[in-house]
N, C-alpha and C positions, 0 to 999 in steps of 0.2 A: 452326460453319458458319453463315455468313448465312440468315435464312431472311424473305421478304416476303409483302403480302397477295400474293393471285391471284386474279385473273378470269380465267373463259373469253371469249375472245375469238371460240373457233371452235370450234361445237358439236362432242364429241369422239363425231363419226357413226360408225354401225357397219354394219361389211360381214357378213354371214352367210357363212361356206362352207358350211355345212351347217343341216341344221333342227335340230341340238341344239347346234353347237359356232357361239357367239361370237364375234368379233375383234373390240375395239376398235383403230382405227387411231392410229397417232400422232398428235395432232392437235395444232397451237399454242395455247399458252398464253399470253395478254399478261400479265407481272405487273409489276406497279405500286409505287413504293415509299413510303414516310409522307406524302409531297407530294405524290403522284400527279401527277410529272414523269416520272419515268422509267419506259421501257417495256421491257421484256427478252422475248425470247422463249424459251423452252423445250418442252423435249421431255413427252410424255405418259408416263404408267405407267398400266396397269390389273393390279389385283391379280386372281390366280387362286385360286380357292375351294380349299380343301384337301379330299383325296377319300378314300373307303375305305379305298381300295390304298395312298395315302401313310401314312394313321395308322397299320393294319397295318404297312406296314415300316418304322415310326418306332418301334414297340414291336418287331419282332424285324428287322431290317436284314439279318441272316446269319443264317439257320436252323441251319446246318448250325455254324458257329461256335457263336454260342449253345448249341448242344445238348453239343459240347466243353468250353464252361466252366462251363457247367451242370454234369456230373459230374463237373468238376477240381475246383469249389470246394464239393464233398461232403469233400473229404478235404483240410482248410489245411492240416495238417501236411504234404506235400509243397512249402509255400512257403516253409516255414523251416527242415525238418531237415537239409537237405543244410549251413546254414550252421552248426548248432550247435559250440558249442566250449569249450574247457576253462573260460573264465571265466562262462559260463554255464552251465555242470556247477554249479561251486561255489555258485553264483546258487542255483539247485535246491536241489542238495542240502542246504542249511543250512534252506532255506523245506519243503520236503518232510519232512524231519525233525522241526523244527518242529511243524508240523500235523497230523504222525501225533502226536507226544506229546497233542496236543490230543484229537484225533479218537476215539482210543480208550477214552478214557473219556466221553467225551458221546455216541459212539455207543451205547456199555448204557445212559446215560442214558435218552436217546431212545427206546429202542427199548421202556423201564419206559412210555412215554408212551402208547405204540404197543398197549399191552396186549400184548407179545410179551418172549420170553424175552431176555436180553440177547446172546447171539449174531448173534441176527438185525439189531443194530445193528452191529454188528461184519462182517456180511457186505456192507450197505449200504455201509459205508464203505470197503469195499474194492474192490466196482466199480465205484461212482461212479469213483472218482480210477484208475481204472486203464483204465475205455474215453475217460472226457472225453478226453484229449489229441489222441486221433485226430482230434476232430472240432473241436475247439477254436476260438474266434474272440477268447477272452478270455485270458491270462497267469494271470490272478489268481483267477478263479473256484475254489472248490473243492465239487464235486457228493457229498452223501451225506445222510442220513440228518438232518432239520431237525425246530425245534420244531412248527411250527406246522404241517406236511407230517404227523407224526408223532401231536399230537393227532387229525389227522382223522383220519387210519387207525384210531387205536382207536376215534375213537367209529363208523366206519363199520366195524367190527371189531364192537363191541359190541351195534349196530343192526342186523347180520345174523345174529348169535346167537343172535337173542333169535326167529328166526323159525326157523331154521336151526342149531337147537343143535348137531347130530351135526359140524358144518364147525370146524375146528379156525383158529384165528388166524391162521397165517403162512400158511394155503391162501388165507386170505381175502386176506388182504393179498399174495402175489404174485400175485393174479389179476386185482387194484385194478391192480399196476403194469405188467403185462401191456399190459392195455387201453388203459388212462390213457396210457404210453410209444407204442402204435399209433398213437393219436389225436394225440398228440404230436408225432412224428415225420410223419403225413402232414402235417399243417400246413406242418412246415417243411420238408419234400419240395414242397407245392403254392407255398411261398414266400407264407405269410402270417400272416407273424409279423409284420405289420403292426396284425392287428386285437389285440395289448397294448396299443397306442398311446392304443384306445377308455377303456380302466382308468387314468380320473386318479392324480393322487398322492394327493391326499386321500381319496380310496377305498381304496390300499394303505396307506394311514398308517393309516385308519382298521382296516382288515382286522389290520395288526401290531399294532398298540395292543391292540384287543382279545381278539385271540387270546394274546397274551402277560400280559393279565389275567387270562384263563383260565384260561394252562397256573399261572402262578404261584399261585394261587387252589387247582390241582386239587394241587399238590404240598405246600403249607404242613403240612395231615397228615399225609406220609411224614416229614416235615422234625420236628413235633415226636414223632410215634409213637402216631398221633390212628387211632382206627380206629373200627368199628361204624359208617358211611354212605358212600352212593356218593360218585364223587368226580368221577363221571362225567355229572352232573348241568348244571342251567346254572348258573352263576357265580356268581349273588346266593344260588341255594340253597347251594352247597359255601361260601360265605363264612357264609351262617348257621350252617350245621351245624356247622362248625370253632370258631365262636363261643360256640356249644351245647355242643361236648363239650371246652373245652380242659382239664377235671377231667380228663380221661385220658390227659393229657399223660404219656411213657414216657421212660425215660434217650436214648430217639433222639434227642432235645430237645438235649441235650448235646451230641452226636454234629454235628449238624446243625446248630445258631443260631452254634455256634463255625466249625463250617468255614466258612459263608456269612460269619461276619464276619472270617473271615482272608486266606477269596478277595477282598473289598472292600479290605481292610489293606493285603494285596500289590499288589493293584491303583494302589491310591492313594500306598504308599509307593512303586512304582517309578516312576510319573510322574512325582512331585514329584522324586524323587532324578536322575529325565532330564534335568531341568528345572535343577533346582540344580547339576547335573554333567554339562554338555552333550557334553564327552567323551566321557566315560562311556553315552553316552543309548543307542548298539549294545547295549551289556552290562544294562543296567535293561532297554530293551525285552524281553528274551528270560528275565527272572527274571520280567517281569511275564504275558509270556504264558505261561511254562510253572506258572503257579502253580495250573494245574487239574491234572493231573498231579503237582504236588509237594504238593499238598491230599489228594488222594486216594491217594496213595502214605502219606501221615503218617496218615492216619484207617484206614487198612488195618492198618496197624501199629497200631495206637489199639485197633480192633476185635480182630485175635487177641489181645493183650494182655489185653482181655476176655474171649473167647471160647474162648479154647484149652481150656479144661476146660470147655466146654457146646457142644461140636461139635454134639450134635445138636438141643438148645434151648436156642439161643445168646439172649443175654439184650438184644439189640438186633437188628433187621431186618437179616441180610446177603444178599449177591446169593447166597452157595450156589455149587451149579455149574454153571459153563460148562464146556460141553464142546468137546473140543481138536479141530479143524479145523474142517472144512464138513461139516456132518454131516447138512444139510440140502440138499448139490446133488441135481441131477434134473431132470425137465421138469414146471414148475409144472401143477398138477392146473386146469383148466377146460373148463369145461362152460356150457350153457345156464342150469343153474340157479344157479351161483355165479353168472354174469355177470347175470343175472334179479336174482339178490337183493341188488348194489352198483349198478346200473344207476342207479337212482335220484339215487346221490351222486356218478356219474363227472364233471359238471359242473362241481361245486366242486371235483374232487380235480385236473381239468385247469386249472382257472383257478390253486389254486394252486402247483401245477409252473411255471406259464408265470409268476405275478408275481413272484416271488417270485427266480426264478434271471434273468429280464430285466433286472428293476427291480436288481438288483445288479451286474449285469454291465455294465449301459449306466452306473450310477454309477462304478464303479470303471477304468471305460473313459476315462471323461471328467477324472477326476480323473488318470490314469497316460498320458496320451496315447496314445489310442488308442482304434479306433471299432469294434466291435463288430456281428457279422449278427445279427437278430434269427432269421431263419430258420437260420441253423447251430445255434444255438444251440438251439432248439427240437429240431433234428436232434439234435443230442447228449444233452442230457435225452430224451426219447425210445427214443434206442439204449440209454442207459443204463438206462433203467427198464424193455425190453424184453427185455433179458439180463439184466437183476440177479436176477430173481426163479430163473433156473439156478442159482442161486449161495447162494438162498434169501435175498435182500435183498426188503425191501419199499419202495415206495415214496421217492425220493428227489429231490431240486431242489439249487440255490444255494444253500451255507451263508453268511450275511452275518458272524457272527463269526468263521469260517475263511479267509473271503476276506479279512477285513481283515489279521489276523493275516499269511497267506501274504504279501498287497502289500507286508504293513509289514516282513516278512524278506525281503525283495531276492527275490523271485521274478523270471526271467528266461524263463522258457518257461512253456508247459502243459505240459512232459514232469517237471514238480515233483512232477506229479499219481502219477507210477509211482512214486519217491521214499517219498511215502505210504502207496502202496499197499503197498510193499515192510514198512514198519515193522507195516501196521495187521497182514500175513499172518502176520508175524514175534510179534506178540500174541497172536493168532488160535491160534498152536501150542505158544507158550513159554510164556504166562501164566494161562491158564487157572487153575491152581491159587493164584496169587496172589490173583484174581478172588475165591475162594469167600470172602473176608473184607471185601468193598467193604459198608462202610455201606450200605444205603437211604437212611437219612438225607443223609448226603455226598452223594450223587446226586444228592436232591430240593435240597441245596444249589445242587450244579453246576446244574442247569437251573434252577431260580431265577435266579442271580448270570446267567446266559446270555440268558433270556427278558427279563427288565428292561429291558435298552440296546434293544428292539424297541419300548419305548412313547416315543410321540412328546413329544417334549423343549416345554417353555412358549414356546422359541424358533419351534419349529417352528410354535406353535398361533399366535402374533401374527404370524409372516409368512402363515399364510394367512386369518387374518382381515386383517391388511390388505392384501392381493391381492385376495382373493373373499370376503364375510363368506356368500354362498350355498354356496361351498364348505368354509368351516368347520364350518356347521351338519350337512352331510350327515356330517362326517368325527365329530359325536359322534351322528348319528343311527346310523352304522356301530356303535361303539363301544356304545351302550344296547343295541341291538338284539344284537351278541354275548353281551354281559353277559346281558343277561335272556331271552335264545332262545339258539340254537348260531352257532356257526363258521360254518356253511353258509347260516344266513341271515342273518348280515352281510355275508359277501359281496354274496349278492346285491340285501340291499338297497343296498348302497353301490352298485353296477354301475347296480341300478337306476335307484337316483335322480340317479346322474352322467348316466346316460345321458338322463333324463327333463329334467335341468337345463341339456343340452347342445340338446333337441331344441326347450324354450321359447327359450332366447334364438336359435336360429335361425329360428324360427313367429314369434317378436316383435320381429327385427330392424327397423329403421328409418330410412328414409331423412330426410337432411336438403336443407332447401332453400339454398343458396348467395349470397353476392353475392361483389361484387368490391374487395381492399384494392389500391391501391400503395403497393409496398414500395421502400425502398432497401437495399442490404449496408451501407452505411454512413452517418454526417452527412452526407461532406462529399462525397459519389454524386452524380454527374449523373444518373446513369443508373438509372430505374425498371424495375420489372417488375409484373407484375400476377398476384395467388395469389389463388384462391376458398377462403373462409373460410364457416362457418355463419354464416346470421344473426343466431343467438340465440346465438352463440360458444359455444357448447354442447362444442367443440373444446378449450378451454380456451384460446382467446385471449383476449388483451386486452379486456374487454369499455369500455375507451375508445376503442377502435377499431371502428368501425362500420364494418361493410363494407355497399356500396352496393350496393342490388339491380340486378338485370338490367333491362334499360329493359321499359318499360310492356309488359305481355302476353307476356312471354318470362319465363319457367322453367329453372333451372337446379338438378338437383332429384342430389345423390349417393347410391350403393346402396351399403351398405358391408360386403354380405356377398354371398355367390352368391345367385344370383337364380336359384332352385329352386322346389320345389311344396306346400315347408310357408312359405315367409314370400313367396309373390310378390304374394299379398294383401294382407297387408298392408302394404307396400312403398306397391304402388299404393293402397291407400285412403287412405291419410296424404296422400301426394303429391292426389290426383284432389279430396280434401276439400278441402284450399288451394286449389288452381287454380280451385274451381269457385265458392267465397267470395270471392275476389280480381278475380274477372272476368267480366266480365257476357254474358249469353246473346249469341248473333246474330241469335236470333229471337224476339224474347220471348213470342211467342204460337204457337208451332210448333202447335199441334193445331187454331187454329180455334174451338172451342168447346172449354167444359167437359167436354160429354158423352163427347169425343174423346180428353180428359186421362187419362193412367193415374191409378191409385189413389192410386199411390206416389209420384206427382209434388206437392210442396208448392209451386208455382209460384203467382204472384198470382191474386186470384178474376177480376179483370175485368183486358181490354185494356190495357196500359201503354206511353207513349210513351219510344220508346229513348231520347231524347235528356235524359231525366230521370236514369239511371241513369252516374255520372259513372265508374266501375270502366271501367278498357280491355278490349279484349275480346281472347280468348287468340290468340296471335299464334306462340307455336312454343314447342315441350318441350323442353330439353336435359338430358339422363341423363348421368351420368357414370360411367361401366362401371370404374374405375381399378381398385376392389376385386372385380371381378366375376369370377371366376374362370370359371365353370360357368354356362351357360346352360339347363335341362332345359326339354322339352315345353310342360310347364303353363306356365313360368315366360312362353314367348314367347305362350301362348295369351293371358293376361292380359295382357299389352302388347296383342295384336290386340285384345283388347275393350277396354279404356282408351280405345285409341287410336279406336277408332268411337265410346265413350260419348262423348269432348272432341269428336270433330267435330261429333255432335249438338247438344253446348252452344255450338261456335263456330259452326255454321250453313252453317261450309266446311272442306275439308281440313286440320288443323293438320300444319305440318312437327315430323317428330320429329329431333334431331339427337342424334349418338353421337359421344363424347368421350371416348378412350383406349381403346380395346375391344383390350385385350389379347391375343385368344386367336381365331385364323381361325377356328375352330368355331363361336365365337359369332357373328362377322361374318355366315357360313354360315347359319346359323338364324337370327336378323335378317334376313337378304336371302329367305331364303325366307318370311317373316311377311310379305313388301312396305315391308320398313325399309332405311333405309341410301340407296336410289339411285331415282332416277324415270325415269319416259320423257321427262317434258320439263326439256332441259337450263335451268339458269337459272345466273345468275351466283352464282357462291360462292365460299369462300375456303379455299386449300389453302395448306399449310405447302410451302417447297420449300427447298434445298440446295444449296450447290454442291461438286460431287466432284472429284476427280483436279485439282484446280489444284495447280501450283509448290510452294507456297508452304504450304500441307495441312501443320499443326501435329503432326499423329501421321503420319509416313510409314508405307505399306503395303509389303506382298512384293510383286513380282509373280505377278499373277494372284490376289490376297487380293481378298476382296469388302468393302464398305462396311458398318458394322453397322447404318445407321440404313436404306436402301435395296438395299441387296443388285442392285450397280454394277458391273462387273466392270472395275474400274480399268484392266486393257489397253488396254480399247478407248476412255478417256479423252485427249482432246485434251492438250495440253499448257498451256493457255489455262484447260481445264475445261469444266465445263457446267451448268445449274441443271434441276435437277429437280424435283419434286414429292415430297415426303415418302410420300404415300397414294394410294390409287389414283383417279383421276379421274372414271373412274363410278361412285362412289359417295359423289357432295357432300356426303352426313349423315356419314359418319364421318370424326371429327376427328382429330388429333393430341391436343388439349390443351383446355379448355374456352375458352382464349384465343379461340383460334382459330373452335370451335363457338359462341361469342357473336358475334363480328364476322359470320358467315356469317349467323344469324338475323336479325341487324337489319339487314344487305346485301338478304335476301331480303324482309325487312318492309319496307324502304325501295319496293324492285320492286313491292310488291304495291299500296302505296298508291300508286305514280307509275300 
């Protein structure tokens, strides 16, 4: 659309109906075009401030709708069960199966972590994957019993013991999940599974890395058959200690260094053989993942072959017995005082539920197409850890090597999750007795060879040193900090210090001062256009290309963050220091005398003639709001006092002018500060349009509105008509910085004629 300079030709006067309600009238516009030959008249626009009751019903528009989808999208499985079908059966069921063979032996793993008998990993995995579905937003996720979920609970297991001896383990631990799943679930009931978003990656990189130091760290002793010290300890001590006592290293050694290097063999030989046999790559994927389960089945056998004549002091660490069902359902025991005595650590134990099964679900979301709630999600974690503990499960999240495994066998629904559950019940009753011969060793293998792929790859540490070298450092201050204190405060040092890194560069943002380049699209271009660039190309332009400052006394100054109540300071300090070096007073002796002078003024000692100081004097402000999202309180309070310090230095009113103000709220809070519009109209320059002509390169529907003025095309001539981009009473806000530059020096021009 054509758009030219504008002047008013006829002040756009106002009628009052009333003592609060406004009407600017239509008034004429002459506008002028590059010669200032030709004169056009047009119609007026005045914009109307956006109000309570509009943002109110912009956030809920249909209450009563809203409050319908609100509980319809509690339960997604009614947006896809009706369509299931046989080819997605088979989907399932091969990926279900699958996961159960995994699942059942990493959940006694787990559960060895957890400080709890190994059933109770076995019951975890069984209502993880049997309520997620209902609530599902993810395919691939699969909810049970994790390492790093797992370490905490023991040691918050271990840490209420030690106050609270008579409290037995899985009390403590369904009571963690109880609560932990409450708190859970209201988040994602209040729909604010937004605040994960605060938890960078390099704080969960750092949280995995080091928790997965840990748990490998706490397991190396069962692995060679190391006993005589805690293991429960912080990480640098169980690495000493283990280095102290390897003289008593036991045949588990055996048991254990072999398995971990045959789960690695199988690992490695079925890739390569994928690779080499692309074919074939269906048939290696599924030898490669069931090789925990074919590990542990061969070492079972390994062990009775040992053990059979020393059932009762068997000559290697074995699981012994599980016992066959749920032997633990009921309604989990809590009270004041077990909640009194984990209360302390419920913080960590919700952060990690929430990073852990998000951070996996929005990955594997992204990668399988498809987007994922963060608030269902939390719903269903939640539900699950509020019922699992009936069931006698503790604690559970996101398993990342189960999710991957499930994507990478064609999973086609969340109903894989029943699948699962079907195989882990089917363990749970039939194997029991198999169980009594499971290594320890083989265990501490399986979660070893499991916990590893959790520490961040050399890849991962050069992309984020060269992204943010401030967030690499936090991500091995995470990682010391686990190592040499706990789980629980890495966490929150990472949290912390993201959050603390997050609130400096916002308190520290910084504006830049502007000129002006012409550019062409091309050589052989007639046709220019004009981009504001930094001065100091600080942008990373061309620094052969100098862009030329705003004429004498005019300010073209960009904010390039919200302009809020931790950086609106220093925003304007930066800006108010240039202006005030660059341009000379209007008065230069405003007080009169010395004695009159404040303290804090370093103004010359004696009387000075103006006509010495060759600096122009400040002549109009132009902000550029393009990145300004958010305007708060303080933020416009500082502009009000900027804007009166500069008029003291100018000696008269400086115009302030807004270029791109995005957001009517902000216009809104502007116009109320006294920005934006005057009482006395003077000539300025508005962007303007022509709508509804012929000839209109994009044709509209009827009755379709204009997206750049909001037109209602019906009522357009057939000829058309030019309008004004922006609203008329208010000549400081601009369209474009084009534009808010030609208006300054239109006005600067006025002021000296």
């Amino acid at each position: 659309m054509p758009s030219f300079s504008a002047s008013i030709s006829k002040a756009f006067g106002a009628s009052s109906t009333s003592s609060q309600d406004v009407h600017y009238n239509a008034r004429e516009i002459e506008l002028i075009d590059g010669s200032g030959q030709r004169s056009v008249v047009a119609e007026s626009y005045v914009e109307r401030d956006p109000s309570v009751k509009q943002y109110l019903r912009n956030i809920c528009p249909h209450p009563a709708e809203t409050a319908k989808n609100y509980f319809i999208s509690l339960f997604p499985i009614a947006s896809w069960i009706h369509r299931y079908n046989t080819i997605w059966f088979l989907g399932d069921l091969i990926a279900g199966i699958t996961v159960g063979a995994v699942v059942v032996p990493q959940g006694m793993a787990y559960a060895k972590i957890a400080q709890l008998a190994p059933q109770f990993g076995l019951y975890s995995s069984f209502v993880g994957v049997m309520l997620y579905f209902m609530f599902a937003t993810s395919k691939d996720i699969t909810i049970g019993p994790v390492a790093v979920m797992s370490l905490l609970t023991g040691n918050i297991i271990d840490s209420v013991q030690k106050d609270y001896p008579g409290l037995e383990g899985h009390v403590i631990a369904s009571g963690l999940a109880v609560i932990a799943g409450a708190i859970v679930t209201a988040l994602g009931l209040l729909r604010l599974g937004f605040i994960v978003d605060f938890i960078p990656l390099p704080a969960i990189a750092a949280f995995m890395t080091g928790s997965a130091i840990n748990i490998a760290a706490g397991q190396v002793p069962g692995l060679m058959g190391i006993t005589g010290f805690s293991t429960r300890e912080a990480t640098y001590k169980v690495i000493i200690n283990t280095l102290k006592h390897l003289g008593r290293t036991q045949l588990d050694a055996a048991f254990g260094l072999t398995a971990l290097l045959m789960l690695y063999l199988i690992r490695f030989g079925s890739n390569y053989a994928g690779k080499r046999w692309p074919r074939q790559e269906k048939a290696w994927f599924f030898v490669g993942t069931l090789r925990t389960a074919f590990v542990i089945l061969l070492y079972t056998m390994l062990s009775w072959l040992v053990n059979r004549n020393h059932r009762k002091t068997p000559l290697i660490a074995i699981l012994k017995t599980v016992p066959r069902g749920f032997q633990n359902m009921g309604v989990p025991k809590i009270d004041s005082n077990i909640i009194s005595a984990f209360a302390s650590y419920l913080p960590s134990a919700v952060i990690v539920l929430l990073i852990e099964h998000i951070a996996i679900s929005k990955s594997f979301g992204r990668v399988n197409g498809y987007t994922i709630d963060p608030n269902q999600e939390l719903i269903a974690i939640g539900i699950t850890n509020l019922f699992g503990p009936f069931f006698g499960a503790y604690p559970a999240t996101g398993s990342f090597s189960r999710t991957a495994i499930k994507a990478k066998a064609g999973v086609r629904t969340p109903l894989a999750g029943v699948i699962t559950g079907i195989v882990v019940i089917l363990a749970i009753y039939l194997l029991p007795p198999v169980f009594y011969y499971i290594p320890s060793a083989a265990l501490s293998a399986v979660i070893i060879h499991a916990v590893l792929d959790l520490i961040a790859s050399p890849r991962t540490l050069l992309a984020f040193w060269r992204a943010s070298p401030p967030e690499f450092v936090i991500f091995w201050i995470g990682v010391i900090v686990t190592i040499f204190s706990t789980i629980e405060n890495g966490i929150y040092t990472t949290v912390a210090t993201s959050a603390a890194l997050m609130l400096f560069r916002i308190a520290k943002a910084q504006g830049t001062f502007l000129g002006q380049v012409h550019i062409r699209d091309t050589l052989d271009s007639e046709h220019s256009r004009s981009v504001y660039v930094p001065l100091d190309n600080s942008d990373g332009s061309n620094p052969l290309v100098k862009p030329a400052p705003a004429p004498p006394g005019i300010f073209v100054y960009r904010l390039n963050e919200g302009f809020l109540y931790p950086n609106a300071s220093h925003f304007t300090d930066h800006m108010v220091r240039e202006i005030l070096r660059l341009t000379r007073p209007g008065n230069p002796n405003p007080y009169g005398s010395l004695g009159n002078r404040p303290w804090n003024d370093p103004g010359p000692r004696h009387k000075i003639i103006e006509d010495t100081d060759s600096r122009p004097p400040l002549r109009a402000v132009i902000l550029d709001f393009g990145g300004v999202p958010h305007l708060d309180v303080t933020g416009l309070q500082n502009l009000i006092d900027v804007r009166a310090q500069l008029d003291r230095h100018a000696g008269v009113a400086v115009p302030w002018h807004f270029a791109q103000v995005r957001n009517g709220w902000i216009k809104r809070a502007l116009v109320s500060g006294g920005f934006g519009q005057t009482e006395q109209p003077r000539r300025s320059v508005f962007s303007v349009a022509n709508v509804g002509v012929q000839n209109d390169p994009v044709p509209k529907e009827a009755g379709a509105q204009d997206e750049e003025i909001g037109v209602d095309t019906d009522s357009v001539s057939s000829v058309g008509k030019i309008v004004p981009l922006l609203s008329v009473n208010r000549p400081y806000f601009h369209a474009d910085l084009d534009e808010a530059v030609k208006a300054a020096v239109l006005e600067s021009e006025d002021v000296k004629a």
